[in-house]
C-alpha positions in Angstrom: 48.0 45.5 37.7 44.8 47.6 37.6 45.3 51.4 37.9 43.2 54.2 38.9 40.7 55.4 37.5 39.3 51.9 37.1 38.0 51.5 33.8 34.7 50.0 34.2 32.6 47.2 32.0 29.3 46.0 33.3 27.6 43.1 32.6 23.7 42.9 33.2 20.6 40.9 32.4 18.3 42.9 34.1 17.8 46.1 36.2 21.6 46.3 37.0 21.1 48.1 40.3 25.1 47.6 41.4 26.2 48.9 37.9 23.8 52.1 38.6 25.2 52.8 42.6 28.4 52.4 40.7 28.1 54.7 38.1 25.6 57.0 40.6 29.4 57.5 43.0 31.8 58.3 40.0 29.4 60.8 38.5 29.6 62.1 42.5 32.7 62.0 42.5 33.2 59.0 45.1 34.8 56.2 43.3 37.8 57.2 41.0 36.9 55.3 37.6 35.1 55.6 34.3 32.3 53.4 33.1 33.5 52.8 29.5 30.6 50.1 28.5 27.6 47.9 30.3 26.7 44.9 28.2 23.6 43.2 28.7 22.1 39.8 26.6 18.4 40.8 27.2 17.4 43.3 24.5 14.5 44.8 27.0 16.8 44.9 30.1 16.1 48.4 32.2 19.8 48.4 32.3 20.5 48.9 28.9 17.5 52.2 29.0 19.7 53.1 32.1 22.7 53.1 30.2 21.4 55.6 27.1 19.8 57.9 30.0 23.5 58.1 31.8 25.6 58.5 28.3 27.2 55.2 29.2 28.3 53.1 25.6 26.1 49.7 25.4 25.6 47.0 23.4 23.1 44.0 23.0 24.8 40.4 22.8 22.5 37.3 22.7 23.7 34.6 24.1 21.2 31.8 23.2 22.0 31.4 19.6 25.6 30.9 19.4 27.5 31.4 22.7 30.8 30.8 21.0 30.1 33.7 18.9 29.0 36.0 21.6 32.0 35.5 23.8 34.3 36.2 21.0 31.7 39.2 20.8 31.5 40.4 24.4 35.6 39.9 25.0 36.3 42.3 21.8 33.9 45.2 22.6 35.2 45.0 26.2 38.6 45.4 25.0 37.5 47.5 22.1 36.1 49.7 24.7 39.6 49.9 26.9 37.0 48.2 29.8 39.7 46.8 32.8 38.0 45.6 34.8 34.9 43.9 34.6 31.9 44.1 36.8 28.7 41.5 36.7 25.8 43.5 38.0 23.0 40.3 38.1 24.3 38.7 34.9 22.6 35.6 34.5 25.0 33.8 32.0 28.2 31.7 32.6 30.7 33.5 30.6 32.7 32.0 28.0 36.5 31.2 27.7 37.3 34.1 25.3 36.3 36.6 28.0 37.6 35.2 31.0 41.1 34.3 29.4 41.2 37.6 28.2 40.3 39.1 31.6 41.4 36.5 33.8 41.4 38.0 37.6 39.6 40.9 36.0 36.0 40.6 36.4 34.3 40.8 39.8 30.7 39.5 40.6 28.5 40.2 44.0 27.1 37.1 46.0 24.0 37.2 48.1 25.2 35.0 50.7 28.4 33.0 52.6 30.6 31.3 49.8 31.2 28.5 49.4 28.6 27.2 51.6 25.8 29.2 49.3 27.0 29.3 46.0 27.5 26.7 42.8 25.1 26.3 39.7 21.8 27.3 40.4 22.7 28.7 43.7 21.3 32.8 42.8 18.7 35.4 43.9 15.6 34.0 46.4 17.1 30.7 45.9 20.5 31.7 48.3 18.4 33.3 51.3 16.1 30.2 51.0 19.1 28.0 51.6 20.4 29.8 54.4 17.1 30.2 56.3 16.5 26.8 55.6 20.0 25.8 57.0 19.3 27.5 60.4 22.8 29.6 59.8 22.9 32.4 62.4 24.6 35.1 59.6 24.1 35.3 56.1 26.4 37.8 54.0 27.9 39.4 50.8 30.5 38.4 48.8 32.2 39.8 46.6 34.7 37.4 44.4 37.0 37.0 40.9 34.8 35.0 38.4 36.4 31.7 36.9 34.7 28.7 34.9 33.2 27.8 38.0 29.5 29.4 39.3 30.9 31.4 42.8 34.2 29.1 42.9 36.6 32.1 42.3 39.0 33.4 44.8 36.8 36.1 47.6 38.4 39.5 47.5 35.4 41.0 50.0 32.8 40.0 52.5 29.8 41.2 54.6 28.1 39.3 57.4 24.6 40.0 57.6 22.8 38.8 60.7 19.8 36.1 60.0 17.2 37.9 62.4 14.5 36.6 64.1 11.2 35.5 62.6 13.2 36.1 59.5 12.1 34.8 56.1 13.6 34.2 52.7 11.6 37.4 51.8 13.0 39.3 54.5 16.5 38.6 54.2 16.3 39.1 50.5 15.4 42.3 50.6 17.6 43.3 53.7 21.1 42.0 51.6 19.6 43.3 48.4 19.7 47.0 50.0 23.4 46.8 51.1 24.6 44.7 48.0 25.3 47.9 45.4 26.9 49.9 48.4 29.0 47.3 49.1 30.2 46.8 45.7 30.9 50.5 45.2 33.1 50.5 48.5 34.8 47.6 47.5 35.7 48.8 43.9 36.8 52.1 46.0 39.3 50.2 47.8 40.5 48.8 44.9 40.7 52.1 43.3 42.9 53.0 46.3 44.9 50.0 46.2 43.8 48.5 49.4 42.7 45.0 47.8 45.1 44.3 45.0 44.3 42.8 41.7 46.8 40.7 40.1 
């Protein structure tokens, strides 16, 4: 069972905008819940230079070399760390079975469009509001779901439609769901926070 304060990891492999809203609304005093570590396997990642700027623990782990290794790594400092609940904030590695047996129905990730209709390997980023602009779908959306072995297979615990407008492009709609996707995750984790979506 996941108690409040949440106590936050984050994964990232780039800017990690959703890890920064979240942090951004517990330093305000929005979301009830600590960010114990953000974990990133790109040394230059901005989120990692975020992380030292907002006194948040973080840690390098390659995941080229030997992925074994670094999932043994990455499920030991989140643990190490007290992390309960882990958040991927545009992590761009599959994660290993060390981590998600260890956090099994732990770790959330955010989706930038309907699931499962625009999700599976390869299925990220431009590539998602390509497919649904290219699929004539009236609505596009946000999910947010539990990770599994699977790319986007694991249960949804949150959604938001957003409207394919007009004239609209995969540029367009990119940026439109890219706005609402870190406020969305931080509502989300609030409700969890509050026990309105249960964690098991």
């Amino acid at each position: 069972m996941i108690s409040s304060p949440l106590k936050l990891g984050f994964l990232a492999s780039g800017n990690g905008s959703s890890a920064r809203a979240i942090v951004a609304a517990i330093r305000a005093g929005e979301l009830a819940a600590e960010a114990r570590l953000l974990v990133s396997n790109n040394r230059s990642a901005p989120a990692l230079a975020f992380a030292a700027a907002a006194e948040v623990p973080a840690l390098c782990i390659p995941t080229q070399g030997d992925p074994d290794a670094a999932d043994a790594r990455l499920a030991e400092a989140m643990a190490s760390h007290d992390v309960q609940l882990i958040v991927l904030s545009g992590y761009l590695r599959q994660l290993g079975p060390q981590t998600l047996g260890r956090y099994a129905g732990r770790v959330l990730n955010i989706h930038p469009g309907p699931l499962p209709a625009f999700g599976g390997h390869g299925m990220y980023g431009r590539r998602v509001h390509e497919a649904v602009i290219a699929a004539g779908a009236a609505e596009s959306g946000i999910v947010i779901h539990l990770v599994d072995e699977e790319y986007d297979r694991g249960p949804v615990i949150a959604r938001r439609a957003v409207p394919v407008e007009p004239g609209d492009t995969p540029e367009s709609l990119e940026a439109r769901v890219t706005a609402l996707e870190p406020g969305f995750f931080v509502e989300s984790l609030c409700r969890i926070a509050r026990g309105e979506i249960v964690l098991r």
